[in-house]
C-alpha positions in Angstrom: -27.0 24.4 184.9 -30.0 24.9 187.5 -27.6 27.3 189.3 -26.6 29.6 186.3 -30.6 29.3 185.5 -31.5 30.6 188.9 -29.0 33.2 188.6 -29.3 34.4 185.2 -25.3 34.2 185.1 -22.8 32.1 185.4 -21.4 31.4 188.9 -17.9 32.1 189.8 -16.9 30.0 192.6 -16.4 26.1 192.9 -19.2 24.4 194.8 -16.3 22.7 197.4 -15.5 26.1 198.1 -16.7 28.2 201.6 -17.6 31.2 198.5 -18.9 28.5 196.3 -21.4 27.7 198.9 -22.7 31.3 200.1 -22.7 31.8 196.6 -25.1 29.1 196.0 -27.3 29.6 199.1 -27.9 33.2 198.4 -29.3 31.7 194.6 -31.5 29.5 196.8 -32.3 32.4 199.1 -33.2 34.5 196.0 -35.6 31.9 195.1 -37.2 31.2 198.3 -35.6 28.3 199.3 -33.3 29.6 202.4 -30.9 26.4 202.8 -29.3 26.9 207.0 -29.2 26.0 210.5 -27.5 22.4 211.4 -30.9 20.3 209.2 -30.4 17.7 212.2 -30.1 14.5 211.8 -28.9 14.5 208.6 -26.9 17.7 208.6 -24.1 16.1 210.4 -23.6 13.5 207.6 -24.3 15.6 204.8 -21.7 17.6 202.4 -22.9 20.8 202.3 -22.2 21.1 198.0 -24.6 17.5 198.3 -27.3 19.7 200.7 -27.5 22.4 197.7 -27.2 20.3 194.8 -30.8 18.4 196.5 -32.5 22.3 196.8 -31.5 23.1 193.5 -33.1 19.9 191.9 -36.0 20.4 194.0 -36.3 23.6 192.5 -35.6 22.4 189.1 -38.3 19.8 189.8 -40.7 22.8 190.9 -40.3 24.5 187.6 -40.7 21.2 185.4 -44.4 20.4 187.6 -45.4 23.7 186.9 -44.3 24.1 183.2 -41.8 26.7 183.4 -39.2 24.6 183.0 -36.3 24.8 180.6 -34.9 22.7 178.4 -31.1 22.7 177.0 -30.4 22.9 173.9 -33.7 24.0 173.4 -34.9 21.4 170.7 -33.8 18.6 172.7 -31.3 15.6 170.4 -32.6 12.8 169.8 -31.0 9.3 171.3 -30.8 6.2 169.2 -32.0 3.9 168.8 -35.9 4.4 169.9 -35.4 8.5 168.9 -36.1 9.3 172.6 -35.3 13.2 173.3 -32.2 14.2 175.4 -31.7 17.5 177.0 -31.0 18.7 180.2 -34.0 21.1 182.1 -33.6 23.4 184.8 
């Protein structure tokens, strides 16, 4: 969801995929968050798809701490019992 957000459309590639990947670090890119080089240590433990899901949350995390945040579905549900709201934000 924090992807298509970024993006403003939905993204056409699998995130285990080579395209799936560029496709997602030029999202990150767009939003200043320019994901390469080899992020030693960890990099060479890391799956790459876990590397950008972590940048997008951060930038999903960003947006919440600065009130531009989104929430899906807009009215969030409510969860019972104790009516706590459930959506998802990006």
């Amino acid at each position: 969801m924090s992807f298509t957000v970024a993006s403003g459309a939905t993204l056409t590639h699998s995130k285990r995929t080579w395209a799936g990947a560029e496709e997602r670090r030029a999202i990150l890119a767009g939003q200043g968050l320019a994901i390469e080089g080899p992020m030693l240590p960890g990099g060479a433990m890391a799956g790459v798809d876990d590397v950008l899901d972590a940048a997008i949350v951060a930038w999903s995390a960003r947006r919440l701490a600065t009130g531009t945040g989104e929430s899906f579905p807009a009215r969030p549900d409510q969860f019972s019992p104790g009516g706590r709201p459930i959506a998802i934000w990006a």
